[in-house]
C-alpha positions as CSV (number, residue, x, y, z in Angstrom):
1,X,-11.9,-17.8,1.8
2,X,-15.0,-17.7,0.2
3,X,-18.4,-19.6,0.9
4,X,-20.1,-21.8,-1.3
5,X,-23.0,-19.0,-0.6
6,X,-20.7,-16.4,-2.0
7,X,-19.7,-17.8,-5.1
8,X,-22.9,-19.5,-6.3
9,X,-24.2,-15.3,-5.7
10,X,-21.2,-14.0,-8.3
11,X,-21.6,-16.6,-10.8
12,X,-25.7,-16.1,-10.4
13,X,-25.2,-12.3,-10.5
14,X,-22.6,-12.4,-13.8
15,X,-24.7,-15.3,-15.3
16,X,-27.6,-12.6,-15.8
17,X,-25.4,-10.4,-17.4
18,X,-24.6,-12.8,-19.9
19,X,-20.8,-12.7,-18.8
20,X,-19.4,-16.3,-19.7
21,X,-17.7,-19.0,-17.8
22,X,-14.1,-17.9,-18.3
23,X,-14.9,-14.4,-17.3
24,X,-16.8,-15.7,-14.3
25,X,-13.6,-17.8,-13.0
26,X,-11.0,-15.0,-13.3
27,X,-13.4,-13.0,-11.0
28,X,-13.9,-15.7,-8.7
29,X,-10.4,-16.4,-8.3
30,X,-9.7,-12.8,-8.1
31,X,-12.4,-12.3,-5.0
32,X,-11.0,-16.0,-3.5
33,X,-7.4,-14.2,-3.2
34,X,-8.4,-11.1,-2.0
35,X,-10.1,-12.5,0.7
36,X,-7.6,-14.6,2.2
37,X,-5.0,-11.1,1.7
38,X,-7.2,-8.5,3.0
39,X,-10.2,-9.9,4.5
40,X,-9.2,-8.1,7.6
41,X,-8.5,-4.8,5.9
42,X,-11.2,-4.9,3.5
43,X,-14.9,-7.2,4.0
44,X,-14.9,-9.2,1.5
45,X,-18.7,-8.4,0.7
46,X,-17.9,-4.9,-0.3
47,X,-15.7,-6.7,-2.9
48,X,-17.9,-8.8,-4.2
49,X,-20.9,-6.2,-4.7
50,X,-18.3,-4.1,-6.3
51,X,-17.2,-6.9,-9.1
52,X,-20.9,-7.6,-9.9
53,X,-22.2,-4.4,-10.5
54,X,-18.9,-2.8,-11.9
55,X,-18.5,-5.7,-15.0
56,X,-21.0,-5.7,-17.6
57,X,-19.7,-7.5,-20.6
58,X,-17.2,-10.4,-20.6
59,X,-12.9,-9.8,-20.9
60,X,-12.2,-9.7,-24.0
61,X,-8.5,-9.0,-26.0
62,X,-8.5,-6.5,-28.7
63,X,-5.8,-6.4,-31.5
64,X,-5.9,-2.5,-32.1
65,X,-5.2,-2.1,-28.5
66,X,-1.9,-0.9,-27.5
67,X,-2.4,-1.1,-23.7
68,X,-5.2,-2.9,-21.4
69,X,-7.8,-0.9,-19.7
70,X,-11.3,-1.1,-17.8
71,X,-13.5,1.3,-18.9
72,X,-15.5,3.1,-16.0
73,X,-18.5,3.8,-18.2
74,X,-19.1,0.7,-20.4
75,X,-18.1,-1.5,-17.7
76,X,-15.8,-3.5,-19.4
77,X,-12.2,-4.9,-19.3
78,X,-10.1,-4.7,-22.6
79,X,-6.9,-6.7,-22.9
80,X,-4.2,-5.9,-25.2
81,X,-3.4,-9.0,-27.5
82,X,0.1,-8.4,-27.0
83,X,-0.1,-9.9,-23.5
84,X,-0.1,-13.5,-22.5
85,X,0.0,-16.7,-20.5
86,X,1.5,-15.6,-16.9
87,X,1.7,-11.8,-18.5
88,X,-2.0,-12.2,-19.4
89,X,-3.1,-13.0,-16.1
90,X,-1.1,-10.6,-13.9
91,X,-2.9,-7.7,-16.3
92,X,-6.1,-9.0,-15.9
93,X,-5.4,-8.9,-12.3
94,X,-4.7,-5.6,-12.6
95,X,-7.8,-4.3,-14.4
96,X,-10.4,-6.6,-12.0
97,X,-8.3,-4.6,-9.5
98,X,-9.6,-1.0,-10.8
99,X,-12.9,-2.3,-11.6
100,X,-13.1,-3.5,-7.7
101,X,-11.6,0.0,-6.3
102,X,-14.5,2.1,-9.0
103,X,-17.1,3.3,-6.8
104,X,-19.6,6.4,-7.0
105,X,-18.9,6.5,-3.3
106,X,-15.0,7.1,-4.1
107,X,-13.2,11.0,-3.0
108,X,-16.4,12.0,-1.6
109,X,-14.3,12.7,1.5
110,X,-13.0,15.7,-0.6
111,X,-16.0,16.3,-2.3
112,X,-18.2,17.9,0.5
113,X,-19.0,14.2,1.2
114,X,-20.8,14.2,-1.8
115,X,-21.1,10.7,-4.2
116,X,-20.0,11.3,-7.8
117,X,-22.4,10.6,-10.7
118,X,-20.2,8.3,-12.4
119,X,-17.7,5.7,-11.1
120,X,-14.0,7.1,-9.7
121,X,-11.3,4.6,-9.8
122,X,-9.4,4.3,-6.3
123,X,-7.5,7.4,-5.9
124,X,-7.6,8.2,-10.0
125,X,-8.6,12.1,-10.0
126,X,-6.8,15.2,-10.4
127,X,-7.7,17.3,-7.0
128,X,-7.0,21.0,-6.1
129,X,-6.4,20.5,-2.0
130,X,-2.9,21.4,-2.3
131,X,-3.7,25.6,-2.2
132,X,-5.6,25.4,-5.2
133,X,-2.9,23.9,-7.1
134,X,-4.2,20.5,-9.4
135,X,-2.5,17.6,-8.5
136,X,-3.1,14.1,-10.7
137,X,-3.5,10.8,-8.6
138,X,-3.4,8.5,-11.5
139,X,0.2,7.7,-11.3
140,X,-0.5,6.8,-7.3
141,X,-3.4,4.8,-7.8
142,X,-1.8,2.3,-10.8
143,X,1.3,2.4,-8.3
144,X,-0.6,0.7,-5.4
145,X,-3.1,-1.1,-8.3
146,X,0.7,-2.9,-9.3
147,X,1.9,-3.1,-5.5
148,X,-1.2,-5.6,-5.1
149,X,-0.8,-7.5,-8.0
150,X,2.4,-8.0,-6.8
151,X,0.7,-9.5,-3.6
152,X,-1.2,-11.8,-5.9
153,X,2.4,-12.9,-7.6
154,X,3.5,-13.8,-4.4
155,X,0.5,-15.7,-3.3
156,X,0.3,-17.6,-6.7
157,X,3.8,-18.5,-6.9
158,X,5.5,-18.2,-3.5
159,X,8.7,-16.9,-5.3
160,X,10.3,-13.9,-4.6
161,X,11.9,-14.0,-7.8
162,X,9.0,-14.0,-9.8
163,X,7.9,-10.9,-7.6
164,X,11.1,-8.9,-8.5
165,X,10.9,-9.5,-12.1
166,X,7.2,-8.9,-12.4
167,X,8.4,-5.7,-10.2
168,X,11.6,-4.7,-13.2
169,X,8.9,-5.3,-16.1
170,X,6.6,-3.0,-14.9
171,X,5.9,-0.1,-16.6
172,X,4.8,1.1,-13.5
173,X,8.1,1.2,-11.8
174,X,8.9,4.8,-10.5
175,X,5.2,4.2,-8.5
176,X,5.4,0.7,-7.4
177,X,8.5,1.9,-5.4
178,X,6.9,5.3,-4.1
179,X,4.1,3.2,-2.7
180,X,6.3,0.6,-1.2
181,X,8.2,3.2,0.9
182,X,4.5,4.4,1.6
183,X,3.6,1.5,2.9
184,X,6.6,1.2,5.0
185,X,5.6,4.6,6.5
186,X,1.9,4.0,6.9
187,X,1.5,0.5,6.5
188,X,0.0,-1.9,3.9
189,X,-3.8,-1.3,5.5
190,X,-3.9,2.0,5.2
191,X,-2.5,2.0,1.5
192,X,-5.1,-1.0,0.6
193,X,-8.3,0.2,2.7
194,X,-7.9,3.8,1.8
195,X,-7.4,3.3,-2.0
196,X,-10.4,0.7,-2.1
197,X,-12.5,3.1,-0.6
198,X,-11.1,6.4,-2.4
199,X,-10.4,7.4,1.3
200,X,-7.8,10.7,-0.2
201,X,-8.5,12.6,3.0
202,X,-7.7,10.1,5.5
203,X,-4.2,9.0,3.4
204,X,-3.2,12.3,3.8
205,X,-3.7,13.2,7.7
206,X,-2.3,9.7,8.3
207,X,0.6,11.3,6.6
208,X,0.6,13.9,8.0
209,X,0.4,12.7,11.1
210,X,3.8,10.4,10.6
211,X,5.8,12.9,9.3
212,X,4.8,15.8,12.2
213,X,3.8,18.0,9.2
214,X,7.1,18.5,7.4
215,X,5.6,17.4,4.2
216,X,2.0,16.3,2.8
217,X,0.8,13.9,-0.1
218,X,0.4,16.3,-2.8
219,X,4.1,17.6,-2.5
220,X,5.2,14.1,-2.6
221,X,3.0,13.0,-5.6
222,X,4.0,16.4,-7.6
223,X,7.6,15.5,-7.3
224,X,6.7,12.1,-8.4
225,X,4.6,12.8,-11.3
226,X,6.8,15.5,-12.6
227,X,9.8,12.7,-12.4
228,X,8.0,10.4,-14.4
229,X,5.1,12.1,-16.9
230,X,7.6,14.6,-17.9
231,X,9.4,12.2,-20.1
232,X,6.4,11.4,-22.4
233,X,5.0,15.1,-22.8
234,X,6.1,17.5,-25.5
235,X,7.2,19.8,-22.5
236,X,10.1,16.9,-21.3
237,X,12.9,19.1,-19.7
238,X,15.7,17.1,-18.3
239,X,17.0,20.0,-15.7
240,X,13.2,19.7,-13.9
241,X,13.2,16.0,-14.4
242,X,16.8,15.5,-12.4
243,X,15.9,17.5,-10.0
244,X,11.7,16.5,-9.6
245,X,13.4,12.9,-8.7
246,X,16.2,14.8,-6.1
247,X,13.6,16.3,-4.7
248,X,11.3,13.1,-4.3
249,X,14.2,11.2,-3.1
250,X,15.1,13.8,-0.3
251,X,11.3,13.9,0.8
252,X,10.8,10.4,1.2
253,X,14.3,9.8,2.6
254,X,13.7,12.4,5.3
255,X,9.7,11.4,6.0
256,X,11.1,7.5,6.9
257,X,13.0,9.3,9.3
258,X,10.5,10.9,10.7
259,X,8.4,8.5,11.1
260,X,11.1,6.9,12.9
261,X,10.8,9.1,15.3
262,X,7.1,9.4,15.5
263,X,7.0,5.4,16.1
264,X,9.1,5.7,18.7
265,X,7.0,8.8,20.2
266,X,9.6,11.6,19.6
267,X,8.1,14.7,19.1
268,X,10.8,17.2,16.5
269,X,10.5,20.7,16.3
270,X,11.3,22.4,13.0
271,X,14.6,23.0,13.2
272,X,15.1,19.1,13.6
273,X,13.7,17.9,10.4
274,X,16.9,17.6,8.6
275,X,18.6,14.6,7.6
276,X,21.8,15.5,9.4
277,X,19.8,16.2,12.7
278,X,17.5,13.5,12.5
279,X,20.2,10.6,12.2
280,X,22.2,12.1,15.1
281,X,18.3,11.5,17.0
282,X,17.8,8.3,15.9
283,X,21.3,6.8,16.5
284,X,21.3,8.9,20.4
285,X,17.8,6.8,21.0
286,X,19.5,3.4,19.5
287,X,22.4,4.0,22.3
288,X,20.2,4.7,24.9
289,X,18.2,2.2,24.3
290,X,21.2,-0.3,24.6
291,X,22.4,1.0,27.9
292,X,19.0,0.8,29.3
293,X,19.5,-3.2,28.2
294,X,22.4,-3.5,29.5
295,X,21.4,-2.0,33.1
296,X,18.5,-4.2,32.7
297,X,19.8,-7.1,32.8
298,X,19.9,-9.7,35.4
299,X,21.8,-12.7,35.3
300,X,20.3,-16.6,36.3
301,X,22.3,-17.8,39.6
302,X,21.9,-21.1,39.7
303,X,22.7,-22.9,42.9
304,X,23.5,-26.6,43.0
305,X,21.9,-28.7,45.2
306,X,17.8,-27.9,47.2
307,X,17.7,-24.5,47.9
308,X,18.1,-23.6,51.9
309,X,14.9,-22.3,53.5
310,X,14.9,-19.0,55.2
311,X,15.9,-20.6,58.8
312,X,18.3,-23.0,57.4
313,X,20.1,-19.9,55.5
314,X,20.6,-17.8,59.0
315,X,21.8,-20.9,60.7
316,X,24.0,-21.4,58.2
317,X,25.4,-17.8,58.3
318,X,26.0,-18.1,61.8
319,X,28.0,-21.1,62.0
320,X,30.4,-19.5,59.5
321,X,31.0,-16.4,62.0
322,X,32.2,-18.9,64.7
C-alpha cells in the first residue's frame, strides 16, 4: 500500500508538470495496485520514480487514432476514442504499464552493460543473441504488459469471469497465453521483475536453466512471432504459419516437461528430451513416489485405557506365560 508520503510526492511531482487531476488519479491508483501485487517482486519506489519522470503531458483520447499508445519520446499516453468505460480503463492500464517498464537502464544486460540514450520499453527491441539472427520482443513484452493487466482485472473485480473475457477480447491473445505457460515454467516473479527491469539476459538463462538446454527464448519467440505477425504482412503464407504454431506448440509442450523434471531434480540427457520419453519419466517418478508413501506410512494404535509403564508391561507379559 502506499504512504501518505508517497502519494503527496506523485501528485507534487505531476502537479509541476502541469499534468491534471484525473491524470494524477489513474497513476495513483495504478502505483496503489502494483504495490499491494508486486511489492515483493518489484520496490515500489522504482515504480514511482519511473511514472514521474516517464509522463509529461496529461492522457488524453484522440479521434484519428486507431489504437492506444505511449510514446517513449514525447512522454505521453494516447487513447483511442473508440475505447471506453471498463474497456477505457483496462487500456489505460496498459499503457501506464509500458510507461512504468521504459527505462534508459532497460537491455543494457545485452548491451555490454551499456544504458541506452533514449527510453526502451520492457523487453520491446529486436536483438541479434540468437547467432546473429534478429529476433523482435514486441510481441513478448505486450504479452506479459496484457498478463498484468489481467492481474489488475482480477484485483478490481475479483471475478474470474471478467478475467477470461477480458483474456478472449484481447488482441493480444496468441502472447497472453505464451507468457502464461512462461510463467508456469519460471514463475510470475521472474516474468514481472525481469520485464520491469528489461532483464533479457537473465529470462533467458533462467530458461535455460529449466529446460536443461533443449531450447532457448529466441527459438520460442521466433515460432511465436512467425505464428502471429505473419498474418498481417504482405508476405502471410499459411504452410509456415501452420507449422510456426506446430512448432511453438511442441516446444512449449516439451519445455513444461522438462521443467518437470528439473523441479523435481532429474537431470535428462539428450536422448531423453522427447515427449514420448519424458512422460514415461515423469509417470515412473509419480509411481515411485506413491510406493515410497505407502511404505511410509505408519498407522495410529490406539490403546484403550492408561498406558502400562515399562515394569507393569513385563509383569504383565509374564503372568500370561504361566
Amino acid at each position: 500500500m502506499l504512504t501518505e508520503e508517497q502519494k503527496e510526492y506523485i501528485i507534487k511531482e505531476l502537479d509541476k508538470k502541469g499534468i491534471g487531476v484525473q491524470t494524477q488519479d489513474y497513476v495513483l491508483h495504478y502505483c496503489e495496485v502494483n504495490a499491494k501485487l508486486y511489492a515483493h517482486v518489484i520496490p515500489i519506489q522504482d515504480i514511482i520514480k519511473r511514472v514521474v519522470v516517464n509522463l509529461d503531458k496529461d492522457i488524453k483520447h484522440y479521434k484519428k487514432l486507431t489504437y492506444s499508445r505511449y510514446n517513449t519520446e514525447d512522454k505521453d499516453i494516447k487513447i483511442a476514442l473508440l475505447t471506453r468505460g471498463k474497456i477505457k480503463k483496462n487500456t489505460i492500464f496498459h499503457e501506464l504499464d509500458h510507461m512504468a517498464t521504459s527505462s534508459k537502464d532497460n537491455l543494457k544486460q545485452a548491451n555490454n552493460g551499456k544504458s541506452y540514450s533514449h527510453l526502451e520499453c520492457g523487453l520491446d527491441m529486436r536483438m541479434n543473441l540468437n547467432n546473429g539472427e534478429f529476433t523482435s520482443f514486441t510481441g513478448l513484452n505486450e504479452g506479459i504488459t496484457e498478463y498484468k493487466v489481467m492481474k489488475y482485472v482480477l484485483y478490481e473485480n475479483a471475478r474470474k469471469h471478467d478475467v477470461k473475457k477480458y483474456k478472449s477480447d484481447s488482441c493480444y491473445l496468441p502472447y497472453i497465453n505464451v507468457v502464461s505457460q512462461l510463467v508456469d515454467m519460471l514463475g510470475e516473479d521472474t516474468i514481472v521483475r525481469d520485464q520491469f527491469y528489461g532483464d533479457i539476459v537473465d529470462l533467458c538463462e533462467k530458461l535455460d536453466e529449466k529446460v536443461q538446454g533443449k531450447y532457448n527464448l529466441f527459438e520460442i519467440v521466433n515460432d511465436m512471432n512467425k505464428s502471429v505477425f505473419l498474418k498481417k504482412s504482405n508476405f502471410f503464407h499459411p504452410i509456415r504459419t501452420i507449422k510456426a504454431k506446430k512448432n511453438l506448440k511442441q516446444k512449449l509442450e516439451i519445455s513444461k516437461k522438462i521443467t518437470q523434471c528439473t523441479n523435481l531434480g532429474i537431470t535428462l540427457s539428450k536422448e531423453e528430451m522427447n515427449v514420448k520419453d519424458l512422460n514415461d519419466i515423469l509417470a515412473s517418478n509419480r509411481k515411485r513416489t506413491k510406493e515410497y508413501q505407502k511404505f511410509d506410512f505408519i498407522p495410529k494404535v490406539i490403546l484403550k485405557g492408561s498406558p502400562l509403564v515399562p515394569k507393569e508391561a513385563y509383569k504383565g507379559t509374564k503372568s500370561l506365560e504361566r
